[in-house]
Every structure is written in structure tokens, then in C-alpha cells.
VOKOLVEX-569205 format. One record per residue: residue in one letter; x, y, z of N, C-alpha, C in turn. Coordinates in steps of 0.05 Angstrom, whole numbers. Layout:
// residues N
<rest=a | n.x=X | n.y=Y | n.z=Z | ca.x=X | ca.y=Y | ca.z=Z | c.x=X | c.y=Y | c.z=Z>
...
This chain:
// residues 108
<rest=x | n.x=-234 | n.y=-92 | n.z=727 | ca.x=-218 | ca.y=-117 | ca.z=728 | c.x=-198 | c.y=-117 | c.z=705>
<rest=x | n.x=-171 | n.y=-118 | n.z=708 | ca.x=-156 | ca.y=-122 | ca.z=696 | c.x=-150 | c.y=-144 | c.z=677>
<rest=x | n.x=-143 | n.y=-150 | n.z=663 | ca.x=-132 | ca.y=-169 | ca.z=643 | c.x=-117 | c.y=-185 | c.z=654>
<rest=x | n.x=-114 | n.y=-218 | n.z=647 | ca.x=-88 | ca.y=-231 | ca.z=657 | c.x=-58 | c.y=-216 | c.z=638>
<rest=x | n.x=-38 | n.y=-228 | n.z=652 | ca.x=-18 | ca.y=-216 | ca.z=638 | c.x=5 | c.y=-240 | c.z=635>
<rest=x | n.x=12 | n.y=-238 | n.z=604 | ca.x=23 | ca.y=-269 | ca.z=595 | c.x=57 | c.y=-254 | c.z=595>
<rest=x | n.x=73 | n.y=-279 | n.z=597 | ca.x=100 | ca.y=-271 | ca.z=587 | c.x=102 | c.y=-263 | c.z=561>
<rest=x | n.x=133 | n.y=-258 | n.z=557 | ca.x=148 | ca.y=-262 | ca.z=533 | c.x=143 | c.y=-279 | c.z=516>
<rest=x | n.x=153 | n.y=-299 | n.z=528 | ca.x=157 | ca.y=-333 | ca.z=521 | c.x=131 | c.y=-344 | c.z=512>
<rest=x | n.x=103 | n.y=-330 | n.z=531 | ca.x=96 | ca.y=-353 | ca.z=519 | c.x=69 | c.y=-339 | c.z=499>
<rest=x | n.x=73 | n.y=-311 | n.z=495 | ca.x=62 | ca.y=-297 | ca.z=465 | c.x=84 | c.y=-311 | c.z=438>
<rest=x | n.x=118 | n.y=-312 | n.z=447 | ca.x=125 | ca.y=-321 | ca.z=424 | c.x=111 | c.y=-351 | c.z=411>
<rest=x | n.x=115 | n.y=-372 | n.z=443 | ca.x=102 | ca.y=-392 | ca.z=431 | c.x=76 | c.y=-392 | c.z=421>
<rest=x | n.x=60 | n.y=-380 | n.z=433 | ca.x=32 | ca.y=-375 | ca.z=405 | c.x=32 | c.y=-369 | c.z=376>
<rest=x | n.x=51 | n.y=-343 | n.z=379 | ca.x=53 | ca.y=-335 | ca.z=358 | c.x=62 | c.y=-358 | c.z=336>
<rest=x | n.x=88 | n.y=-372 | n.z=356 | ca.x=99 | ca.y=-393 | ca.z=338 | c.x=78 | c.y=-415 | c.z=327>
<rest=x | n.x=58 | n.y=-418 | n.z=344 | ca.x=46 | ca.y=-442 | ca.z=339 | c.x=22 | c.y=-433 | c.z=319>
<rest=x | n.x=14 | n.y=-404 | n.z=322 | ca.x=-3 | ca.y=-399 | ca.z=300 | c.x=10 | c.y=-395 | c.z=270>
<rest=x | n.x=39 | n.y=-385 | n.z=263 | ca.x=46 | ca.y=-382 | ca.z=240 | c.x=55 | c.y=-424 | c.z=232>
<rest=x | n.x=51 | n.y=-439 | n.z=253 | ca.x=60 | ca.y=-463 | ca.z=241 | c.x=33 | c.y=-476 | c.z=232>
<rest=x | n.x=3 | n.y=-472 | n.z=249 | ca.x=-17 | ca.y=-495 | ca.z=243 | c.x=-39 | c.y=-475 | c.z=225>
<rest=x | n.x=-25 | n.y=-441 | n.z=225 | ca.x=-44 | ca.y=-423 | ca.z=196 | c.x=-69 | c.y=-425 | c.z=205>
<rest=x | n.x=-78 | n.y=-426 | n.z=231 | ca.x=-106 | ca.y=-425 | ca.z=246 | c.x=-112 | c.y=-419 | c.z=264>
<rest=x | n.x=-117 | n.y=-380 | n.z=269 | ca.x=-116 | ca.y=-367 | ca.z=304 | c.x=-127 | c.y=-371 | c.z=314>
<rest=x | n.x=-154 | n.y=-380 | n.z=309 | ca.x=-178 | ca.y=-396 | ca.z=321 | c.x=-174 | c.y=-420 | c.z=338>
<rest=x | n.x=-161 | n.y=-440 | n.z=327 | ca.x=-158 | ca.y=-458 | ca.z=339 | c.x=-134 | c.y=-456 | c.z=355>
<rest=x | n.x=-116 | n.y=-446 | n.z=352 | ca.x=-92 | ca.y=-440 | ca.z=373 | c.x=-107 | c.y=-428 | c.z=402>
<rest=x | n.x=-117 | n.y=-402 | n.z=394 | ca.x=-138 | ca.y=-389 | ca.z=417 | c.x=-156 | c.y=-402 | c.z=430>
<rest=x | n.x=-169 | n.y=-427 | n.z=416 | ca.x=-186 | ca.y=-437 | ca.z=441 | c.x=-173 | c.y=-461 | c.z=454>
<rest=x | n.x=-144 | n.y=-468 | n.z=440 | ca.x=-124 | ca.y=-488 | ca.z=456 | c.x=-115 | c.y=-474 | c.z=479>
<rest=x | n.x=-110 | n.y=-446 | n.z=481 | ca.x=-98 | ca.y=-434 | ca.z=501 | c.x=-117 | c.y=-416 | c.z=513>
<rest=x | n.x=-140 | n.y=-418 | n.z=509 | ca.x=-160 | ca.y=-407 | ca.z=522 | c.x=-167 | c.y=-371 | c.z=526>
<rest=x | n.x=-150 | n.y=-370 | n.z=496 | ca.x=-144 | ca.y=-336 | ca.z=491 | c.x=-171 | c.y=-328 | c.z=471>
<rest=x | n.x=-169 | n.y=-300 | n.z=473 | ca.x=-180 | ca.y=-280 | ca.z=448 | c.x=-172 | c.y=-285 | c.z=424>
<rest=x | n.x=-182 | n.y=-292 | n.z=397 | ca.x=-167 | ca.y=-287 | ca.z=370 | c.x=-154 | c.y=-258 | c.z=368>
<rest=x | n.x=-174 | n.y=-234 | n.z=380 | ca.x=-161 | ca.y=-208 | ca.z=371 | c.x=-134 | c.y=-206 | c.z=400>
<rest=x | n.x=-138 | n.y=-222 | n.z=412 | ca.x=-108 | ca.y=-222 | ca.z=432 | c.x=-87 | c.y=-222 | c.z=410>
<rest=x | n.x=-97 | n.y=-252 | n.z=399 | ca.x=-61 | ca.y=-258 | ca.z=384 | c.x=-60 | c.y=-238 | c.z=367>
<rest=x | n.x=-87 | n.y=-230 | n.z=347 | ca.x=-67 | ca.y=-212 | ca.z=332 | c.x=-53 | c.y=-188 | c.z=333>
<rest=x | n.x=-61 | n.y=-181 | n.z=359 | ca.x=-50 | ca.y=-158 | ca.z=373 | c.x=-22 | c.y=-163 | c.z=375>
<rest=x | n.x=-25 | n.y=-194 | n.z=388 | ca.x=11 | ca.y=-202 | ca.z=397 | c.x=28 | c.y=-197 | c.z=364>
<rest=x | n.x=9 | n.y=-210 | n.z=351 | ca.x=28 | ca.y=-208 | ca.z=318 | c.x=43 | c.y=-189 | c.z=311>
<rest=x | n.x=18 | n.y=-177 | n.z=308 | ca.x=23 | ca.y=-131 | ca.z=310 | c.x=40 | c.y=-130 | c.z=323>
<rest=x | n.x=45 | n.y=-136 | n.z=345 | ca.x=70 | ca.y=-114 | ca.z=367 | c.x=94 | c.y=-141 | c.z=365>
<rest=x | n.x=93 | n.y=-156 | n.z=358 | ca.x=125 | ca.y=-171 | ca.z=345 | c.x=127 | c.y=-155 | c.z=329>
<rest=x | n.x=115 | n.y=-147 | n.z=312 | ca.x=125 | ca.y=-145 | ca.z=282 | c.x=133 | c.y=-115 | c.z=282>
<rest=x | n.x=124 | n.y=-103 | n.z=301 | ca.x=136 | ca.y=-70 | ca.z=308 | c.x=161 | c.y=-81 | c.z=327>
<rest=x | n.x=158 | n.y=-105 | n.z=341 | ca.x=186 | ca.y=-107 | ca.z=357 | c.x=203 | c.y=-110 | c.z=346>
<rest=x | n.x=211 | n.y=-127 | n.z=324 | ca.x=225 | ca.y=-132 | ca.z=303 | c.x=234 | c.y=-95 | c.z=291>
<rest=x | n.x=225 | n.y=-87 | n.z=281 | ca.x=228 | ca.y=-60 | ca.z=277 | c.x=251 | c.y=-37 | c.z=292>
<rest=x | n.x=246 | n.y=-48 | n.z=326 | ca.x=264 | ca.y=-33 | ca.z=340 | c.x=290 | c.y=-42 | c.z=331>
<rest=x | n.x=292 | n.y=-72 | n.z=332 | ca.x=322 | ca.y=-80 | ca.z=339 | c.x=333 | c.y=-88 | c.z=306>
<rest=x | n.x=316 | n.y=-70 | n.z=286 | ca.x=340 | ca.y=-75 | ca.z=270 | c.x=356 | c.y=-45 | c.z=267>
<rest=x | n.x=374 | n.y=-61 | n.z=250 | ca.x=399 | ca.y=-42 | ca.z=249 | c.x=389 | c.y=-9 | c.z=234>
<rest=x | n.x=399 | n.y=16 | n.z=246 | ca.x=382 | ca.y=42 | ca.z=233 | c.x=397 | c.y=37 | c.z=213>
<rest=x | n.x=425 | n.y=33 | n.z=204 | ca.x=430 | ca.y=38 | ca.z=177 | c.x=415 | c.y=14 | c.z=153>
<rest=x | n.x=409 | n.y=-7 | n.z=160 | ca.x=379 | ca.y=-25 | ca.z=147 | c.x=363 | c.y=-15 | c.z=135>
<rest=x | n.x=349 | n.y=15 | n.z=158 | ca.x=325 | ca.y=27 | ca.z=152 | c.x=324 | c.y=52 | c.z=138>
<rest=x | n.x=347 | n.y=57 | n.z=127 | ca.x=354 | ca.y=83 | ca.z=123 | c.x=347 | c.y=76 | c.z=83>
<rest=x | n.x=328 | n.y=91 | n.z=71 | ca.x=328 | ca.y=84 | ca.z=41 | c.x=341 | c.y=110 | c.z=25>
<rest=x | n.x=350 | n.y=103 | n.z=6 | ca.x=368 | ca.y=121 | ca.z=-10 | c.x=350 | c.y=137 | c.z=-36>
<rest=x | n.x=353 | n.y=154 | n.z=-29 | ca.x=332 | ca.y=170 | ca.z=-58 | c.x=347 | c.y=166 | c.z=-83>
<rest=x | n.x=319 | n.y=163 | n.z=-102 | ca.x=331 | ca.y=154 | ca.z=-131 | c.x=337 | c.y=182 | c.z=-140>
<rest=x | n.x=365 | n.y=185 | n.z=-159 | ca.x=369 | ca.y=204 | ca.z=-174 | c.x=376 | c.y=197 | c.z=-196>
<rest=x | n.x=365 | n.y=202 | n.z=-223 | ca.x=371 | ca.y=191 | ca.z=-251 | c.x=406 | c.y=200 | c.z=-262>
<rest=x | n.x=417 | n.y=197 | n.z=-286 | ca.x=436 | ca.y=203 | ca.z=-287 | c.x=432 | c.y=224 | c.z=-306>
<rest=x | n.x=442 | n.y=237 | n.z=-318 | ca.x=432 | ca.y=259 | ca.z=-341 | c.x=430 | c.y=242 | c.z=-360>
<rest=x | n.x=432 | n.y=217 | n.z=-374 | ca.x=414 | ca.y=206 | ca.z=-397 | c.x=389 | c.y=194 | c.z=-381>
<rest=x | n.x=385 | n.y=182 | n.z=-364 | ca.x=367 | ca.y=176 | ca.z=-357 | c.x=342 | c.y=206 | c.z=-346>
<rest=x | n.x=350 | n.y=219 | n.z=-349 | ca.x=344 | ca.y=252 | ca.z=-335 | c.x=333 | c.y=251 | c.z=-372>
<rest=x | n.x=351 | n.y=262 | n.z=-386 | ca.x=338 | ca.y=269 | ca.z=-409 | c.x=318 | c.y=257 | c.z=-427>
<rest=x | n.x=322 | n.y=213 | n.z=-425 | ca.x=301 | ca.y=210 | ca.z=-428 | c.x=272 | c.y=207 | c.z=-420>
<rest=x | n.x=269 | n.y=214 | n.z=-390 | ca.x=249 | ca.y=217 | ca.z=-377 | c.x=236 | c.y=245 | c.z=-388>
<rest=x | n.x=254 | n.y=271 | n.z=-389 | ca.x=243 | ca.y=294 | ca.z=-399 | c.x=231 | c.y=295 | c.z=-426>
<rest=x | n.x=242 | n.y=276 | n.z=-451 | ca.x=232 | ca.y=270 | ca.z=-474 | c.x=214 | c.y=258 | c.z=-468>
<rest=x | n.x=208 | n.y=236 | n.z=-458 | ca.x=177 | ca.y=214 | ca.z=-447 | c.x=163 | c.y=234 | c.z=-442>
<rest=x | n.x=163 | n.y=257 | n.z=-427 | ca.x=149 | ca.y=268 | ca.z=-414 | c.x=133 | c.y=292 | c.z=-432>
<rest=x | n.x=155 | n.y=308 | n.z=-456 | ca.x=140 | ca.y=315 | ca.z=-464 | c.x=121 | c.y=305 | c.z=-494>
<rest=x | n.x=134 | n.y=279 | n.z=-493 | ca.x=112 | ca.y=266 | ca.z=-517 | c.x=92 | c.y=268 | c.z=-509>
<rest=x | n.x=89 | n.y=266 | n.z=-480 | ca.x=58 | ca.y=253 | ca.z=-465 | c.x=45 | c.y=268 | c.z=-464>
<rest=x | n.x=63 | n.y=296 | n.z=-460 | ca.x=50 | ca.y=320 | ca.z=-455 | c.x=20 | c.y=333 | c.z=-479>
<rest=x | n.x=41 | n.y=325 | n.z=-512 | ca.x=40 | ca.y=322 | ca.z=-532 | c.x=12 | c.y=314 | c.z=-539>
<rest=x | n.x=13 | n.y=287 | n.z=-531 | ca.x=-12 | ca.y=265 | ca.z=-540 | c.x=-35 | c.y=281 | c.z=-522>
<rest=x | n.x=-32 | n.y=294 | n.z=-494 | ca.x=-53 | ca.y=299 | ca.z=-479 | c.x=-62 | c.y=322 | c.z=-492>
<rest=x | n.x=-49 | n.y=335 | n.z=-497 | ca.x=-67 | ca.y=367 | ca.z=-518 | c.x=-78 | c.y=352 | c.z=-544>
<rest=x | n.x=-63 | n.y=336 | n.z=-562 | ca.x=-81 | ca.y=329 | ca.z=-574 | c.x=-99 | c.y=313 | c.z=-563>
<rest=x | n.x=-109 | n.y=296 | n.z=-556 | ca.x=-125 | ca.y=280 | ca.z=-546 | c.x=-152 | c.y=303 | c.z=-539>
<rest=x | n.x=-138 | n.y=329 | n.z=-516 | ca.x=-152 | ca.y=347 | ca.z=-516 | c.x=-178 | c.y=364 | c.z=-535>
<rest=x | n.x=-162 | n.y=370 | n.z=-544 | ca.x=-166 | ca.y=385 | ca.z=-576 | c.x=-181 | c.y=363 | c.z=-589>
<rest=x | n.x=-180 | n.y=335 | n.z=-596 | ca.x=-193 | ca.y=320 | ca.z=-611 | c.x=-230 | c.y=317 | c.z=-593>
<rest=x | n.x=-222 | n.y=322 | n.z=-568 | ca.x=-249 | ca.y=324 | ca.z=-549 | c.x=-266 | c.y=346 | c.z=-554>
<rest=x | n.x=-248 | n.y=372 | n.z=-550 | ca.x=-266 | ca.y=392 | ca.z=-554 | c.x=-273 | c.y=393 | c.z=-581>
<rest=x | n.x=-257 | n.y=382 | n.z=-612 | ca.x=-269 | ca.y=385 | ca.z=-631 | c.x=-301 | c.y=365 | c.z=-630>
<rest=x | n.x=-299 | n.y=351 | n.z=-622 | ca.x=-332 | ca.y=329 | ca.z=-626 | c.x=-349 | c.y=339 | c.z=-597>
<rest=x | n.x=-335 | n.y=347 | n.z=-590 | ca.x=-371 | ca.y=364 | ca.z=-570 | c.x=-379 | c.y=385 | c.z=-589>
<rest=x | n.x=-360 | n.y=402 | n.z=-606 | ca.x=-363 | ca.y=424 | ca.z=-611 | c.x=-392 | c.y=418 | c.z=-640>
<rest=x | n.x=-375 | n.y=393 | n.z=-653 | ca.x=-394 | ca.y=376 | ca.z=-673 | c.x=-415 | c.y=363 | c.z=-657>
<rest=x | n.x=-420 | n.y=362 | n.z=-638 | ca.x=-445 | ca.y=345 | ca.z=-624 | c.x=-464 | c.y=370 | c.z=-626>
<rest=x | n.x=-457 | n.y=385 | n.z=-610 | ca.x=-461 | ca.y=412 | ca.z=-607 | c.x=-480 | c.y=426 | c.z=-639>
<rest=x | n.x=-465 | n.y=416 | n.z=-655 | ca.x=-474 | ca.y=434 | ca.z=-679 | c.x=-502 | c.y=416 | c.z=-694>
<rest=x | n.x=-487 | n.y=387 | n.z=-691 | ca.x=-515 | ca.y=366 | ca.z=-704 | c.x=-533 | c.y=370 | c.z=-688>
<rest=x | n.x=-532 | n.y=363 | n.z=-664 | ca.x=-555 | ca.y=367 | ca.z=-640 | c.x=-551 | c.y=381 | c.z=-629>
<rest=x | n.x=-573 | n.y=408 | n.z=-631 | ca.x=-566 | ca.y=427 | ca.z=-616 | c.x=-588 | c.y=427 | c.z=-586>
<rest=x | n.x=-605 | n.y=403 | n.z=-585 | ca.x=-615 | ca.y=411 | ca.z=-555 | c.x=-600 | c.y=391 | c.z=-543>
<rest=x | n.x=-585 | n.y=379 | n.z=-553 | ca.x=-560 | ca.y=358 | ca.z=-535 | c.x=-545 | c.y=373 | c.z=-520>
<rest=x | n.x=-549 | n.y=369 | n.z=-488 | ca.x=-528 | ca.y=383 | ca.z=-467 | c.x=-507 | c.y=364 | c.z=-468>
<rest=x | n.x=-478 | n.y=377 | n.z=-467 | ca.x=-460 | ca.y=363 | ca.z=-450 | c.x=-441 | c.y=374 | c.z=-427>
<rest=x | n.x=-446 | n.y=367 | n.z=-412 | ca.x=-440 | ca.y=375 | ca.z=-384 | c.x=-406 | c.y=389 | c.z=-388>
């Protein structure tokens, strides 16, 4: 057995009446629908919307820095680089001291 099958018109008016009273529940048992109906209807507006806008709308432009912004990203980058070997190095020095005070201390 098939499904009834609703218009256009009157998924928008649901839809309309659920984004106005913020309650699918009660819209659905005013019109004698599924909750997971409407939000299905929601879903496929909101992909319908999608078709009919304009492609150049949807089209996003890749970021490219300018060469100061280029060089100070590459400076940021290698401070960080910087702090992570030390940071490193400050790790392996205190296992290496864990290691030496306690020597049946495992560290993984």
C-alpha cells in the first residue's frame, strides 16, 4: 500500500505553520501527519532552495595570503615548530630522570 500523496502547497503550508507555532508535534497531529513526514518535507525544501539559487552564489573563492601575510604565517609557523621540539626534548629529559630515580617505574 502506497502512501497518500500531498501537494506543493500544502507541504509549504505545514512547513509554514511549523517554523511559525516551533512545534512538529502539534502541527502533525492537526493535519493528521507523521512528525518524521514533516521533517523530511523540511530536508527536501531546504535542498530545494539549493537548486534554484544562483551557481555563481555557490561558487566559494579560495583564500590566498599576500606575501606579508605568507611570511608571517611562515614565521608563526616556525616558532611553533620551535616550542614543539622544545617541549619535546623537555619530555624526554624527565622520563629519562623518572627513569633514573625509579628504576622499576615503566613508562609506556
Amino acid at each position: 500500500m502506497k502512501g497518500q500523496r500531498y501537494t506543493k502547497e500544502f507541504k509549504e503550508m505545514v512547513i509554514q505553520e511549523v517554523n511559525e507555532a516551533n512545534d512538529v508535534a502539534q502541527v502533525a497531529r492537526r493535519h493528521d501527519l507523521s512528525p518524521k513526514t514533516i521533517y523530511r518535507w523540511k530536508a527536501d525544501m531546504k535542498h530545494k532552495a539549493w537548486e534554484v539559487t544562483e551557481p555563481s552564489a555557490k561558487k566559494t573563492a579560495a583564500y590566498t595570503p599576500t606575501s606579508q601575510e605568507f611570511k608571517q604565517l611562515e614565521n608563526e609557523n616556525g616558532q611553533l615548530k620551535k616550542l614543539l621540539g622544545e617541549k619535546d626534548l623537555e619530555i624526554a629529559i624527565l622520563r629519562d630522570l623518572l627513569k633514573k630515580s625509579q628504576p622499576g617505574y615503566r613508562i609506556k
